[in-house]
N, C-alpha and C positions, 0 to 999 in steps of 0.2 A: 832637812829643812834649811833654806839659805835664804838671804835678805838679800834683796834690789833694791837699789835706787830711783826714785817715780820724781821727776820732776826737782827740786833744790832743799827742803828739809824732810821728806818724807819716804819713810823706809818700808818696804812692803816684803813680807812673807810670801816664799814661793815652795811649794809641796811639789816634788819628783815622784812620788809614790804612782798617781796613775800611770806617768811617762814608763816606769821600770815597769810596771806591771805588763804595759802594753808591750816592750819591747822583751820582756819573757815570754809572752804569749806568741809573738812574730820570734822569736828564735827557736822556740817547740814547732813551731807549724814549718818550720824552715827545713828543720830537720826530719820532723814526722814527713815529710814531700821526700826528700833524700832518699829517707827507706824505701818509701813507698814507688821510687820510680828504680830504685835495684832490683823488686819484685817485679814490678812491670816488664824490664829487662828482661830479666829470667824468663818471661812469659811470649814473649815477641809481640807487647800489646803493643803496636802503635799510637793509637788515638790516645790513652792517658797518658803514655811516654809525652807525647804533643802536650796533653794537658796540664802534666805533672811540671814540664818547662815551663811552660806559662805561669804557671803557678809561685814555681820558686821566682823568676822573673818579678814576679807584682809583691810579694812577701818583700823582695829586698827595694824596691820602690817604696813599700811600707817602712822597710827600716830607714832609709836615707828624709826620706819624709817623716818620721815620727825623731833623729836626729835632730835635722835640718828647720823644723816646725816651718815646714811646706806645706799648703791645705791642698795642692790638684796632686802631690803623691799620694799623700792619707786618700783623698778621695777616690783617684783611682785605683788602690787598694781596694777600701770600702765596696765598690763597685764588682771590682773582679771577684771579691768574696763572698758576695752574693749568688754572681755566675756560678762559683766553684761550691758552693751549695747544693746549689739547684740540678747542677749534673751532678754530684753525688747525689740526691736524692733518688734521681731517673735511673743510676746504675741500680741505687738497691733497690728501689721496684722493678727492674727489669727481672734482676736476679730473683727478687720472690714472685715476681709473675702477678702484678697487682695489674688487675683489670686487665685491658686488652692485650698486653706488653706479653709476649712470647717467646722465650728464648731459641725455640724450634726455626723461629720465621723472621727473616731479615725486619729491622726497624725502621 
């Protein structure tokens, strides 16, 4: 906890606790991507190779922005991580075959 300055007698409490949390959580997912595109390598996937760079790309956009207290980094984080959701959900229904999703049959 540290005190700032607001205006000429008045001293205000400012809490880092969410900032570090956030910026542990953008250094796990930074790293958990790392792994995950050495496997991908191994594998000759192209597309999540592609993805997995995007990926780390917006994560570190997150940390200069979550630094910097820039709101269109955080935001376009925010955004990508929704993206990056939403195709991992599609791979694991692809992969368990939820409803029409086929692994036999191009998508």
């Amino acid at each position: 906890m540290s005190y700032r300055r607001v205006g000429t007698e008045k001293m205000v409490k400012t809490y880092h606790m969410p900032r570090t949390c956030q910026s542990a959580l953008l250094v796990l997912q930074l790293i958990s991507t790392f792994e995950r595109q050495i496997f991908d390598f191994l594998g000759y996937m192209w597309l999540p190779i592609l993805g997995n760079f995007f990926n780390i790309i917006f994560v570190i956009f997150g940390l200069f922005g979550l630094y910097q207290y820039r709101t269109p980094y955080m935001l376009a984080y925010s955004i990508w991580t929704l993206v990056w959701i939403a195709y991992n959900v599609f791979i694991v229904c692809f992969y368990l075959e939820v409803g029409d999703l086929d692994k036999k049959e191009d998508v």
